[in-house]
Rosetta silent file (secondary structure, phi, psi, omega in degrees, C-alpha in Angstrom):
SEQUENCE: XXXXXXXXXXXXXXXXXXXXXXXXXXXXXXXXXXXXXXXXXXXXXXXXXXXXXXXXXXXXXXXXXXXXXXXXXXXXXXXXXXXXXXXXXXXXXXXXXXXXXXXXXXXXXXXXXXXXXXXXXXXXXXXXXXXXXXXXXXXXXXXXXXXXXXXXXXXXXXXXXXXXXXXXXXXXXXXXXXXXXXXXXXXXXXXXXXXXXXXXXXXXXXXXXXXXXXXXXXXXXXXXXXXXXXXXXXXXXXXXXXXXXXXXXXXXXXXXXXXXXXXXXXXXXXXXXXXXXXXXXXXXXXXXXXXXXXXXXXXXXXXXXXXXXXXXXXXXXXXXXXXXXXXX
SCORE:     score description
SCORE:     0.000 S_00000001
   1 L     0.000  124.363  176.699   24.635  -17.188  -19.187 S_00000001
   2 L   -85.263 -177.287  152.534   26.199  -13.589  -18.030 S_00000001
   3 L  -154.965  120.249 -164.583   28.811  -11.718  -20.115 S_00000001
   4 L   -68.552  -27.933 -161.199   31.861  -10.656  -18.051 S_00000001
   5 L  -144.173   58.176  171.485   32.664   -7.995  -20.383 S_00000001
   6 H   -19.654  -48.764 -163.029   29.204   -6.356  -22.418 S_00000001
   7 H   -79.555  -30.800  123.582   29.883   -3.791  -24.190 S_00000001
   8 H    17.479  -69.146 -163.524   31.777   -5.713  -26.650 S_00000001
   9 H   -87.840   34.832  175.390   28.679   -7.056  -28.478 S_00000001
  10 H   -91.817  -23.700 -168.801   27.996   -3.169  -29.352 S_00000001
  11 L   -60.689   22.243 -159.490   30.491   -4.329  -32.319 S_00000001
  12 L  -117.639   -8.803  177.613   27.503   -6.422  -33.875 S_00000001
  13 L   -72.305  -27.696 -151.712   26.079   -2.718  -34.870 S_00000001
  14 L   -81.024    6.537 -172.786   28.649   -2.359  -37.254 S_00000001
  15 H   -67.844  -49.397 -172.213   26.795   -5.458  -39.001 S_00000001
  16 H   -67.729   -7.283  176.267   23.913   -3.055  -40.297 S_00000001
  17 H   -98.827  -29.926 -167.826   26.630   -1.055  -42.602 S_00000001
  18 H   -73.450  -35.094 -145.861   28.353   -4.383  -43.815 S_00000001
  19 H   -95.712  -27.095  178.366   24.916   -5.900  -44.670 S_00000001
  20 H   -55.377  -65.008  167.656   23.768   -2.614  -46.021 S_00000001
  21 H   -69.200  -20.580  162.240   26.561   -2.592  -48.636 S_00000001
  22 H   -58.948  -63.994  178.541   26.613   -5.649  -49.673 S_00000001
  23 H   -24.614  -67.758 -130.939   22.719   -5.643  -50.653 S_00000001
  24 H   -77.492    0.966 -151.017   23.433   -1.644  -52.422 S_00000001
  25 H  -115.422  -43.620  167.077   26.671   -3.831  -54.046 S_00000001
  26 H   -53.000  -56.234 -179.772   24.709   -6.890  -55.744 S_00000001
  27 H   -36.471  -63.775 -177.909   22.050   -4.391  -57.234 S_00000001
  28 H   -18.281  -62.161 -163.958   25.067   -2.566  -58.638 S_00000001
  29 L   -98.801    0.624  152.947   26.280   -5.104  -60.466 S_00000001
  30 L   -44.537  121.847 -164.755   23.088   -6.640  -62.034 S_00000001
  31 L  -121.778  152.904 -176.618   24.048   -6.963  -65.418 S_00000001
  32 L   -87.756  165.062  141.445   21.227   -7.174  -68.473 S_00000001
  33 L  -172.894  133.116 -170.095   20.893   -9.239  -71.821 S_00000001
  34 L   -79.185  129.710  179.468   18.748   -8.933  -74.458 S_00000001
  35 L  -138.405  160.450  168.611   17.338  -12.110  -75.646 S_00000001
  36 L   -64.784  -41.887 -168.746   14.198  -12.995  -78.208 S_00000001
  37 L  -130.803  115.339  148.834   13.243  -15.497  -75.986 S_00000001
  38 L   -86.248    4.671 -172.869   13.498  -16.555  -72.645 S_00000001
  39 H   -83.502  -42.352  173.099   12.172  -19.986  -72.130 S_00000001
  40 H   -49.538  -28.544  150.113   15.435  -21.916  -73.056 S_00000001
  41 H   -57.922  -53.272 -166.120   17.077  -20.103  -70.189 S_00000001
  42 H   -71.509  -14.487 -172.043   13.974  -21.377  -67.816 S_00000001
  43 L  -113.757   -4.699  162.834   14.480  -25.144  -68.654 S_00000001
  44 L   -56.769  131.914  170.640   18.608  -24.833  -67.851 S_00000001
  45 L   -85.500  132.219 -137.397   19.351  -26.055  -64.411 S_00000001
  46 L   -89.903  128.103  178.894   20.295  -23.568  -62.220 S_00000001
  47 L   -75.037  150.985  155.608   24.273  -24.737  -60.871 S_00000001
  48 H   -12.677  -58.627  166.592   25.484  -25.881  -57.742 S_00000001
  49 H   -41.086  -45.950  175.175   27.421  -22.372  -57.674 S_00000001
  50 H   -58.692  -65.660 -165.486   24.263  -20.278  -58.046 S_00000001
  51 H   -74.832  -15.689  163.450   22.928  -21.524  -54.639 S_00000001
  52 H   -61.287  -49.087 -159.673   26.605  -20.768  -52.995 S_00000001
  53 H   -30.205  -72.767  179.916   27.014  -17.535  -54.194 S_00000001
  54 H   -68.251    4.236 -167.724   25.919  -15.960  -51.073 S_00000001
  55 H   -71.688  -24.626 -172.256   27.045  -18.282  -48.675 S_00000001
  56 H   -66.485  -31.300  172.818   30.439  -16.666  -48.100 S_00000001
  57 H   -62.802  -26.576 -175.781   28.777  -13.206  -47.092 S_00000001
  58 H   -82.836  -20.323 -164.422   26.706  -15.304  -45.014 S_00000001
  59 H  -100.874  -28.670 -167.547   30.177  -17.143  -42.936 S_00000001
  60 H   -94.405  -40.501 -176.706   31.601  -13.659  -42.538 S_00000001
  61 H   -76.324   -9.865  148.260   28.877  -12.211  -41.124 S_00000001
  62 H   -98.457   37.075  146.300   28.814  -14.822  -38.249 S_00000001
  63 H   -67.551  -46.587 -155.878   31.974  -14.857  -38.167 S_00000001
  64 H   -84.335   -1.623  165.932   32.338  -11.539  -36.946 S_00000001
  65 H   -58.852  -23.721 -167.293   28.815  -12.250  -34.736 S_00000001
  66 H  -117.622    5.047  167.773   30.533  -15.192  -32.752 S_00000001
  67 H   -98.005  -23.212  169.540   33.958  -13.067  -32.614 S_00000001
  68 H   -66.071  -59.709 -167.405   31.917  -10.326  -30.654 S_00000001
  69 H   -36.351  -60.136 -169.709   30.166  -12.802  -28.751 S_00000001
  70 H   -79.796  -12.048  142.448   33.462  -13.943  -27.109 S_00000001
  71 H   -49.774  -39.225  179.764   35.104  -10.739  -26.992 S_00000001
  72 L   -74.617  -12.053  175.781   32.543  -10.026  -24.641 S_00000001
  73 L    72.698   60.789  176.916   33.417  -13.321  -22.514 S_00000001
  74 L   -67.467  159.013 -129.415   30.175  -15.235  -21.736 S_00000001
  75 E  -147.020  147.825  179.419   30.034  -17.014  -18.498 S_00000001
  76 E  -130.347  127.980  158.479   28.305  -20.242  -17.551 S_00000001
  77 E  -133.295  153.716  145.207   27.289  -20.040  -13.235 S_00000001
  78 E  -104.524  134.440 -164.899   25.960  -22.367  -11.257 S_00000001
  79 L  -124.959  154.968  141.598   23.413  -21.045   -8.861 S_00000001
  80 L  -146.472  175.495  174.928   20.961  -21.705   -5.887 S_00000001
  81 E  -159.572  153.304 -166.793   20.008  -19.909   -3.154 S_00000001
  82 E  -118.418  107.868 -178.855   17.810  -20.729    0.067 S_00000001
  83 E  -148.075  121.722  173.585   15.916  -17.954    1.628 S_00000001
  84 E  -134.916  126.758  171.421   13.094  -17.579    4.037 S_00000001
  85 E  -106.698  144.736  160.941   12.456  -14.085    5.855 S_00000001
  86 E  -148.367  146.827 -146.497    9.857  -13.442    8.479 S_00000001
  87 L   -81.426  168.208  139.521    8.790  -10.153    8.841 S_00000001
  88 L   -58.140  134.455  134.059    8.132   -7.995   12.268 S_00000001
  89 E  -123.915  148.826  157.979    5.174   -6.164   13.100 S_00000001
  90 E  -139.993  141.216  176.779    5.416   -3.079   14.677 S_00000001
  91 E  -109.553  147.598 -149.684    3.166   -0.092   15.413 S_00000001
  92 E  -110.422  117.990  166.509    4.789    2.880   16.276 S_00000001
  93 E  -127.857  121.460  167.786    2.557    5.235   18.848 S_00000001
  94 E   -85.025  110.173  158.281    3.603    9.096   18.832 S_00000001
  95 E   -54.379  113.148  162.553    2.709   11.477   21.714 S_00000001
  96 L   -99.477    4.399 -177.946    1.685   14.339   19.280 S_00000001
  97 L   -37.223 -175.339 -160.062    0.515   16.685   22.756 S_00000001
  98 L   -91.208  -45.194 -177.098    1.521   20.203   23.159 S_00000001
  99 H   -46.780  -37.998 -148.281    5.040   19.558   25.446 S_00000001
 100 H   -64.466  -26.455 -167.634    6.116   17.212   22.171 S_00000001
 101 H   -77.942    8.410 -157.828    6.907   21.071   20.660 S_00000001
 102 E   -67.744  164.737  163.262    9.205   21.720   23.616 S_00000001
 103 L  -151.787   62.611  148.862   12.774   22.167   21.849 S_00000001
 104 L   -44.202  -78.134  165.246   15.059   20.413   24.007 S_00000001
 105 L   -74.786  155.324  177.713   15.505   18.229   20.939 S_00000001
 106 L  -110.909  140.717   -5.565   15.833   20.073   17.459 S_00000001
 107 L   -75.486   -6.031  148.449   14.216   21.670   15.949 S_00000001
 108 L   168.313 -176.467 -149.986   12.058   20.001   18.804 S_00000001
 109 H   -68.895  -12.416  174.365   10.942   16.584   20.334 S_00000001
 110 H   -67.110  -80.372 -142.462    7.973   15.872   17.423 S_00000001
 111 H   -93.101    0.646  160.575    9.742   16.324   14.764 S_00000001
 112 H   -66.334  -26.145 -178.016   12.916   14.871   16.023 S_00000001
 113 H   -65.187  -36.501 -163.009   10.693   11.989   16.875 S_00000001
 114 H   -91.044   -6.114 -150.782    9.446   11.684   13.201 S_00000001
 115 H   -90.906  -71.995  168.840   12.824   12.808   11.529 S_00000001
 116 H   -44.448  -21.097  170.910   14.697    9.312   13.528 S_00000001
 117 H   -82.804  -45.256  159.966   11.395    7.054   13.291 S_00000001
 118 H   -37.387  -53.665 -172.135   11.325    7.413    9.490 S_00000001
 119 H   -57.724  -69.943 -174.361   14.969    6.547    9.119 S_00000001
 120 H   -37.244  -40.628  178.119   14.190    3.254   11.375 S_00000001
 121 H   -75.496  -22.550  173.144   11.056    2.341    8.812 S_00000001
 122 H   -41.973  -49.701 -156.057   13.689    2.691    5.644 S_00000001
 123 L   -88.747   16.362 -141.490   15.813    0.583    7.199 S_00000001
 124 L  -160.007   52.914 -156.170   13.211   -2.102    8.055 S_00000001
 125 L   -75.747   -9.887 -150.882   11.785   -3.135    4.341 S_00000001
 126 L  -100.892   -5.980  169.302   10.713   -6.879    5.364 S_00000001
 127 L  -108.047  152.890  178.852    8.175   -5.586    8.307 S_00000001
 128 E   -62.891   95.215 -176.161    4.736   -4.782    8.483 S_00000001
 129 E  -132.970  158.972 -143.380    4.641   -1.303   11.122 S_00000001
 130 L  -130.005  163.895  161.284    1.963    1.111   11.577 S_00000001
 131 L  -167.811  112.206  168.318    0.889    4.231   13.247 S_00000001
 132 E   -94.624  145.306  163.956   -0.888    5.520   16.134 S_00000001
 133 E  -123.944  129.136  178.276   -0.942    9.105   17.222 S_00000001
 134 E  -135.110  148.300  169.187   -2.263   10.407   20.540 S_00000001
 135 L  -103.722 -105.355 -159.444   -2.811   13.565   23.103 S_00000001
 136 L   -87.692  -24.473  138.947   -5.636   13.928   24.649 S_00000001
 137 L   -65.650  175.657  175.820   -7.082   11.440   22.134 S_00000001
 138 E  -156.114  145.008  176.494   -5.898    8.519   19.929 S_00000001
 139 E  -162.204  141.419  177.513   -6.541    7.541   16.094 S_00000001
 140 E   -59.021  121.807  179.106   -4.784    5.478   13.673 S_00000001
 141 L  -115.549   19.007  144.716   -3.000    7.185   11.389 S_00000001
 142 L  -169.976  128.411 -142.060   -1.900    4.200    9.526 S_00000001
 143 L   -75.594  170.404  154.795   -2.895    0.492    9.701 S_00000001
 144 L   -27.948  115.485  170.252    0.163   -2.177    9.670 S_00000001
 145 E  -153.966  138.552 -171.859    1.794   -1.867    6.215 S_00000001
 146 L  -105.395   29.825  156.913    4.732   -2.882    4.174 S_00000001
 147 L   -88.931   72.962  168.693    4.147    0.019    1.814 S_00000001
 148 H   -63.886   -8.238  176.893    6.906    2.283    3.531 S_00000001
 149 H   -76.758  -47.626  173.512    6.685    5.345    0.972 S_00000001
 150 H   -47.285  -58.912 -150.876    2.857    5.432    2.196 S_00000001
 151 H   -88.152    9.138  164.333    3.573    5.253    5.707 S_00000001
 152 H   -85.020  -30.144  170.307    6.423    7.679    5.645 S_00000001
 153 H   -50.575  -78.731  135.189    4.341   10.333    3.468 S_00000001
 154 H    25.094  -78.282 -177.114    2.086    9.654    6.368 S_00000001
 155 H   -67.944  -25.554  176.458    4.634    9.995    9.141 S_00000001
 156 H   -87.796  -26.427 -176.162    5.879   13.474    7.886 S_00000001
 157 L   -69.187   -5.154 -166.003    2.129   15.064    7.549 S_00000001
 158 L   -63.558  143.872  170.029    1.818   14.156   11.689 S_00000001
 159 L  -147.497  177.711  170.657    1.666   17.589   13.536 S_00000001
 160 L   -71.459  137.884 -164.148    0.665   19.096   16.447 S_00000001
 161 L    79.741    9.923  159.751   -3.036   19.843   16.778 S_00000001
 162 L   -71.355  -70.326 -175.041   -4.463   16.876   14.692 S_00000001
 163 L   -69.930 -162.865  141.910   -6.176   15.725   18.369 S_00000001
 164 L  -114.963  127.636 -167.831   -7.039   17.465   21.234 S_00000001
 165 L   -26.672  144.003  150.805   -4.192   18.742   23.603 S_00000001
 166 L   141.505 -169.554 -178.582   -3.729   16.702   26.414 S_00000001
 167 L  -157.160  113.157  170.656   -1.480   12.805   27.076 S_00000001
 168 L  -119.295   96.970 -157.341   -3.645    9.696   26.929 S_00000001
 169 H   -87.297  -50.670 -165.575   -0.483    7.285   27.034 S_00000001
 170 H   -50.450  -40.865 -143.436   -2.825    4.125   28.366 S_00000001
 171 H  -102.384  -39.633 -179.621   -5.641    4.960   25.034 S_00000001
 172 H   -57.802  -51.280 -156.146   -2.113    5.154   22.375 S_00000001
 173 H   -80.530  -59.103  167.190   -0.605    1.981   23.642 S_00000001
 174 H    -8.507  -80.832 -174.131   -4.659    0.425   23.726 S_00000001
 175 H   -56.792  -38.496 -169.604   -5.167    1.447   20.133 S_00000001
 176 H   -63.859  -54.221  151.143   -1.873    0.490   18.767 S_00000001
 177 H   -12.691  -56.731 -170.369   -2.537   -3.117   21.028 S_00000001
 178 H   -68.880  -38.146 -174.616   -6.027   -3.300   18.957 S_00000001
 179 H   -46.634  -40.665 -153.856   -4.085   -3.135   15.199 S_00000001
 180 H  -117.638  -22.307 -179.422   -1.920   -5.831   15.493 S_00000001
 181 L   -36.824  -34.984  147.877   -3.816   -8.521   17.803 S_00000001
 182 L   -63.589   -7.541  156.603   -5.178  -10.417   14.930 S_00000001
 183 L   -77.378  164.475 -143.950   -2.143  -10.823   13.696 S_00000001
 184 L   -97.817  -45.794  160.516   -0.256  -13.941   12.698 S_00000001
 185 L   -35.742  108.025  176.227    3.260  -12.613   12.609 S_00000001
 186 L   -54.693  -34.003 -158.480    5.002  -14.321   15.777 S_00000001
 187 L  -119.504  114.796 -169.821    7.064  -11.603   16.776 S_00000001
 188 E  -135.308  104.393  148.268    4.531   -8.052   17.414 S_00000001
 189 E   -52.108  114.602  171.504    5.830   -4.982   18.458 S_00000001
 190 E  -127.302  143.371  175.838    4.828   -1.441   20.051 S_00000001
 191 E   -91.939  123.668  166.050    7.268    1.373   19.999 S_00000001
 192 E  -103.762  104.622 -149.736    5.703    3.866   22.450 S_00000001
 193 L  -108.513  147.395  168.318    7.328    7.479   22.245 S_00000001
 194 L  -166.691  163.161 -174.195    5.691    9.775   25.071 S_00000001
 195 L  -139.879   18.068 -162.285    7.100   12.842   26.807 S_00000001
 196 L  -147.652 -159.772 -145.112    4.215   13.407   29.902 S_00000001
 197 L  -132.372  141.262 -174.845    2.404   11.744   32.300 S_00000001
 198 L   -85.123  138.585  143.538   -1.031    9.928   31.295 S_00000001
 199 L  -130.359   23.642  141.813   -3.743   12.269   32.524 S_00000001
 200 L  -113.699  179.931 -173.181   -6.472   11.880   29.875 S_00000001
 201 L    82.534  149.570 -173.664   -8.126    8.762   28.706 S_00000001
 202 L   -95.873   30.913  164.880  -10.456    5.965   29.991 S_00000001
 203 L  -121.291  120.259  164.273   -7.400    3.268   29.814 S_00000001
 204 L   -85.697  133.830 -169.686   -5.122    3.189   32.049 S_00000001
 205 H   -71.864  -22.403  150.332   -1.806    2.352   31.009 S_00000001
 206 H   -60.281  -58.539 -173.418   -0.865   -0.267   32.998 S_00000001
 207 H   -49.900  -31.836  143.130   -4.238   -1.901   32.190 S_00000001
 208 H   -51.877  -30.719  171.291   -2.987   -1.319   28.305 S_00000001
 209 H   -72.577  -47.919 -168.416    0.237   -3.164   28.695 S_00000001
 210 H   -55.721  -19.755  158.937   -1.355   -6.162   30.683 S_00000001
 211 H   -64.312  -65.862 -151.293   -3.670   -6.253   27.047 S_00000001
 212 H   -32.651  -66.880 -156.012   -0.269   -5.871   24.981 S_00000001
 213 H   -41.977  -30.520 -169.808    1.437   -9.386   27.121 S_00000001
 214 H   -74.003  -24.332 -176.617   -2.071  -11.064   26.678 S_00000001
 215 H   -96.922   37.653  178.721   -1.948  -10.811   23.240 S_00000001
 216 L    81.628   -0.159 -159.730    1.941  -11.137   22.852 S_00000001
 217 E  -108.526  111.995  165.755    3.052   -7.863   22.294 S_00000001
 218 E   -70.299  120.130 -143.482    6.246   -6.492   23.210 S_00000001
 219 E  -120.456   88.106  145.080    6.539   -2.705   24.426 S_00000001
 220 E   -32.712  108.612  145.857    9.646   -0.349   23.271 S_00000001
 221 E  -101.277  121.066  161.653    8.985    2.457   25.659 S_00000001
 222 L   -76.160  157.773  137.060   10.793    6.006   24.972 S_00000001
 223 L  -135.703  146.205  178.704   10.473    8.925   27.094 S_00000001
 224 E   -99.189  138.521 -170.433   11.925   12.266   25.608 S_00000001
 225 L  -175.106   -9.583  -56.670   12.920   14.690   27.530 S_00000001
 226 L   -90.869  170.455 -167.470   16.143   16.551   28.482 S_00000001
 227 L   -84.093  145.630  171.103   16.871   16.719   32.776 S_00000001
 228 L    96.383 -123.834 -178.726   15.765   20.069   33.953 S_00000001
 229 E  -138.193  143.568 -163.324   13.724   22.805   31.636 S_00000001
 230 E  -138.823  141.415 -178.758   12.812   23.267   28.416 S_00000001
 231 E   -59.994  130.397 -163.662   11.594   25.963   26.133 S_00000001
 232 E  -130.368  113.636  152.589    8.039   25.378   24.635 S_00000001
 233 E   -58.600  145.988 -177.213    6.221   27.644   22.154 S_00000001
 234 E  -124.870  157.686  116.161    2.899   29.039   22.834 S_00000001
 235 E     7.644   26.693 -166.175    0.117   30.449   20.888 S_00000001
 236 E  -105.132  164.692 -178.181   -1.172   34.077   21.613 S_00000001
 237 L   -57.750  -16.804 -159.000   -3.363   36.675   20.383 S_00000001
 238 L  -105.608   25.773 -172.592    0.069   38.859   20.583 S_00000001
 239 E   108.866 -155.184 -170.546    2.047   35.672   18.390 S_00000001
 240 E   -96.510   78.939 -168.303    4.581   32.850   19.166 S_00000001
 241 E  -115.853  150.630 -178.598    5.703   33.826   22.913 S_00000001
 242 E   -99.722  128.702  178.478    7.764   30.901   24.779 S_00000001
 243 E  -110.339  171.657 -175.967    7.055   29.328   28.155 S_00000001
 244 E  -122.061  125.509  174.339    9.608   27.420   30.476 S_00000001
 245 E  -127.403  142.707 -156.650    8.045   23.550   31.711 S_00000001
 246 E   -89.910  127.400  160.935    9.880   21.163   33.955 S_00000001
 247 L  -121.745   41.527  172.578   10.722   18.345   31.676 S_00000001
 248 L   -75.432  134.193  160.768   10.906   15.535   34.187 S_00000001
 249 L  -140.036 -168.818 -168.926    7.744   13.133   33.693 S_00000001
 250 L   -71.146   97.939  161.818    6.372    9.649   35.055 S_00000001
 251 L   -94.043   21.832 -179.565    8.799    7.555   33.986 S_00000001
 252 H   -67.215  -56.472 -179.806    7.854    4.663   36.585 S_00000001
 253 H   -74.352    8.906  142.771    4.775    3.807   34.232 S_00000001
 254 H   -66.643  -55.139 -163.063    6.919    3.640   31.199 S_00000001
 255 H   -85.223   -5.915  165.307    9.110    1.231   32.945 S_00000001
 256 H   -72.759  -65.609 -177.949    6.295   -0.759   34.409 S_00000001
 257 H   -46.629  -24.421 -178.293    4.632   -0.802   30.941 S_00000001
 258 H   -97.853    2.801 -168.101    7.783   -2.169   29.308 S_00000001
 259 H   -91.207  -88.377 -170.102    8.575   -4.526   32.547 S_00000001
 260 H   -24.198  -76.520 -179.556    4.877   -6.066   32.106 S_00000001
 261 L   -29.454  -48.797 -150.597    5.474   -6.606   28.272 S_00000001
 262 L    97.066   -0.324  177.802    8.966   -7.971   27.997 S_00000001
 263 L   -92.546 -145.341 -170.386   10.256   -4.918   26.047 S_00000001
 264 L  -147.583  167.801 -154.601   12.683   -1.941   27.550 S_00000001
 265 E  -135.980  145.438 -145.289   12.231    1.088   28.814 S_00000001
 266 L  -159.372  140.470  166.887   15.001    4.091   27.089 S_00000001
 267 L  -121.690  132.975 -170.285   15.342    7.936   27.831 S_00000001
 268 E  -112.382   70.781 -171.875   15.960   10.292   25.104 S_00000001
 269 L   -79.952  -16.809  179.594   17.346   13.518   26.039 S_00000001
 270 L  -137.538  171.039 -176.433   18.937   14.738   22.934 S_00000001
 271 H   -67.614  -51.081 -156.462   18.736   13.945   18.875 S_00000001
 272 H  -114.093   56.299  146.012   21.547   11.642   19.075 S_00000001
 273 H   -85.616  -58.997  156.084   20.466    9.639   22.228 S_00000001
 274 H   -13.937  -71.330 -157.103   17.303    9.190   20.257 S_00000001
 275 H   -61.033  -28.629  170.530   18.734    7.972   17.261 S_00000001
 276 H   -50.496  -72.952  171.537   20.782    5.522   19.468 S_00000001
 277 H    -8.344  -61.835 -170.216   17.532    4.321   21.039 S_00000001
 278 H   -68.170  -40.813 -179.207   15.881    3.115   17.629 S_00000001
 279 H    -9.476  -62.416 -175.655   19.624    1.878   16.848 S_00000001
 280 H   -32.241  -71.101 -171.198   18.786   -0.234   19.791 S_00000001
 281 H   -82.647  -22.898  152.705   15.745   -1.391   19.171 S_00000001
 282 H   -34.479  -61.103  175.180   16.678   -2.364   15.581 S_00000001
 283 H   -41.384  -61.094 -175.470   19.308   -4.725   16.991 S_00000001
 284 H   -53.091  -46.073 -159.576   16.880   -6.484   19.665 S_00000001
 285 L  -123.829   52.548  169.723   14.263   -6.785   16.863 S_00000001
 286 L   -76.500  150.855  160.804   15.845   -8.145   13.400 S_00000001
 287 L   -73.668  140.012  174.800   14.215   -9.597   11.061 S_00000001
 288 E   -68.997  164.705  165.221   14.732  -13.358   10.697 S_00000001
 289 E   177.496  143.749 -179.814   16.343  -14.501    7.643 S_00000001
 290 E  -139.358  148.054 -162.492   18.622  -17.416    6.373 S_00000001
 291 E  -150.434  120.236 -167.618   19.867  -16.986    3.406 S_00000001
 292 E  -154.925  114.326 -171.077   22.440  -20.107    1.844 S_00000001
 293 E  -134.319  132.846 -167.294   23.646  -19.041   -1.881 S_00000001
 294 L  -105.524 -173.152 -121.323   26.335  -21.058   -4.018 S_00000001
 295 L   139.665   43.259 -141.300   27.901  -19.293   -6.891 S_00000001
 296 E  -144.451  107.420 -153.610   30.169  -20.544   -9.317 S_00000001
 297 E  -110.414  147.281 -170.724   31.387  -19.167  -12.852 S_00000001
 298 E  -146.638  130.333 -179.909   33.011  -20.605  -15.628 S_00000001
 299 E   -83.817  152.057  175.488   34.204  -18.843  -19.055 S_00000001
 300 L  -117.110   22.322 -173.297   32.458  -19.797  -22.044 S_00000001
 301 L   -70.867  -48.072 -154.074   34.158  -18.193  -25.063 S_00000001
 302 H   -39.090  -56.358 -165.353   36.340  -20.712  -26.302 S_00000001
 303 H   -56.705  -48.665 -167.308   33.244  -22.387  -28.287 S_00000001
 304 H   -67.460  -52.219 -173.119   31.911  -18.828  -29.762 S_00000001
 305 H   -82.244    2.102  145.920   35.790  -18.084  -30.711 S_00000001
 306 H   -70.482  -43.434  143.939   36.281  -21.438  -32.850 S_00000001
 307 H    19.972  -82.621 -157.365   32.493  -20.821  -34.290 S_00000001
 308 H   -44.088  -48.077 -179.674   34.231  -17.661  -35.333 S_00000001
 309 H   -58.877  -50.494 -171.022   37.303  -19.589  -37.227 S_00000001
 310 H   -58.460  -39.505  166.716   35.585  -21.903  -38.213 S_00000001
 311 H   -34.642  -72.765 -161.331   33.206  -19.331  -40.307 S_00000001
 312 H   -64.023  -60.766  169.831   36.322  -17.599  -41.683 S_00000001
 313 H   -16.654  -37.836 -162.673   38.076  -21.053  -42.837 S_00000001
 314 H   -98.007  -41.748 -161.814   34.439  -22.196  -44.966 S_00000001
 315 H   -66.912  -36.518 -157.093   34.460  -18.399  -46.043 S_00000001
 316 H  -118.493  -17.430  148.978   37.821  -18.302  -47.564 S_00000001
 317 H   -57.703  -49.370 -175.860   37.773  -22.192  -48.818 S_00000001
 318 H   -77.138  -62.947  171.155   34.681  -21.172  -50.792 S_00000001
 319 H   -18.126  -65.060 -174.769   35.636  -17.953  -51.823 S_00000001
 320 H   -78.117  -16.821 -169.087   39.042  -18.978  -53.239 S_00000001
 321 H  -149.670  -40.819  143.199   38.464  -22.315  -54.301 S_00000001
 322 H   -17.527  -69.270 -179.587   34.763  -23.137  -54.672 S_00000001
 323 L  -112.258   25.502 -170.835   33.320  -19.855  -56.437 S_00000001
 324 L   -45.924  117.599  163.927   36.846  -19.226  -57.337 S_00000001
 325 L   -98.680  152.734 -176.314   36.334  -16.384  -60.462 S_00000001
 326 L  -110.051  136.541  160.654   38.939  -15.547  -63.432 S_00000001
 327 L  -116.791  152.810  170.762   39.325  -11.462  -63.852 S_00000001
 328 L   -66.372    0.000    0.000   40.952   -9.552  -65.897 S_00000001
């Protein structure tokens, strides 16, 4: 049972002042007599009347308990609902290399990568996803999890300089490949973000996708980049001085890796090509779910406001005509 209209049964405070005076009203009115004796009083049988006395105080206050109730309108529904979700997984592997600082994208291609990958795990509460990060190296930086607050805390500490410089795209998609292989979860993901060419690592990246397909795993490839040249900060003893790098890379072995797989292969040249991308890959890769919910409400006052009547009616028969008193 709901109630279409709550606030209503705030009236039931006003109960504690009625019940309050009433008590402070009997006391009042305690009246004394001096007798020698009390036992002839103790063997009188206590009237019919005596055990009444309070009933009418007792009728008003649920009266006015069952006229709040139904001011407030309670509701009778009938409900079911059907629901089975099954979840995604996907691990998300981030070029963190030195180019990713280029700032083609704003405030440049890292952290545009992390600012639009976050938003995509918010939006995604029912899958397990992960994170590898790689240069010249690769390391997990968070296994498969459907604790998204972790992995986004997570996803904002990634920076530049965790690894050593360099783009080992075949050893990112590898590790991210090894996380999820044991899993159970039909439908396994890899997002691959990269903005170079592989030249470090002892995997080659075809030979990483042709792992992904044996074990099932579909391959997202980005590459980030804008067409032409792009401004990169560097490092020097004299400060933060800026170089100019061609920011064309292989993108054959992106589109081979996501051809091999069964995934797609996506160029990112700006923030909101990007955000389109995950857009993208959102679509392609919902979560299942059927969901079959019935609904159907019916008011339920009617009972609580005769209750109510019904109260005052036995309140004011007894009152008036029961415990009926003569005054002066």
């Amino acid at each position: 049972m709901s109630f279409a209209s709550p606030a209503y049964l705030l009236l039931l405070i006003l109960l504690i002042p009625v019940i309050g005076w009433y008590i402070w009203r009997l006391h009042d009115q305690d009246a004394s007599l001096q007798v020698s004796s009390a036992d002839t009083l103790a063997q009188q049988k206590k009237s019919a009347r005596i055990y009444l006395l309070h009933v009418p105080f007792v009728l008003r206050v649920a009266a006015i308990t069952f006229l709040a109730i139904a001011l407030a309108r309670p509701q009778l529904s009938n409900r079911w609902s059907k629901e089975s979700t099954e979840g995604i997984d996907i691990m998300m592997a981030l070029d963190i290399s030195g180019t990713m600082l280029a700032e083609d994208l704003k405030p440049n291609r890292l952290e545009a990568a992390k600012s639009v990958a976050t938003d995509f795990v918010i939006a995604r509460p029912n899958d397990q996803i992960g994170l590898v990060v790689f240069a010249g190296e690769s390391f997990t930086q968070c296994p498969l999890t459907t604790d998204h607050a972790v992995l986004v805390n997570l996803f904002r500490s990634v920076k530049f300089g965790m690894v050593e410089d360099g783009t080992a795209i075949g050893l990112g998609l590898a590790n991210a490949v090894n996380r999820m292989k044991d899993s159970e979860t039909k439908s396994k993901v890899v997002i691959l973000l990269t903005d170079g060419s592989n030249n470090r690592g002892d995997i080659d990246p075809q030979t990483a996708a042709e792992i992904a397909k044996t074990f099932g795993i579909r391959v997202y490839a980005i590459g980030v980049g804008s067409h032409g040249e792009a401004r990169v900060p560097v490092q020097t003893p004299l400060g933060t001085q800026y170089m100019t790098m061609n920011s064309e890379f292989d993108e054959e072995t992106l589109r081979n890796i996501a051809a091999t797989t069964g995934g797609e292969y996506f160029r990112a040249t700006d923030n909101s090509s990007l955000k389109r991308i995950y857009e993208q890959i959102d679509q392609l890769e919902k979560t299942k779910l059927r969901v079959r919910e019935f609904s159907k409400r019916s008011e339920n006052f009617a009972p609580w406001l005769i209750a109510a009547l019904l109260c005052l009616i036995a309140e004011i028969l007894l009152r008036y005509f029961v415990l009926k008193t003569i005054t002066n």
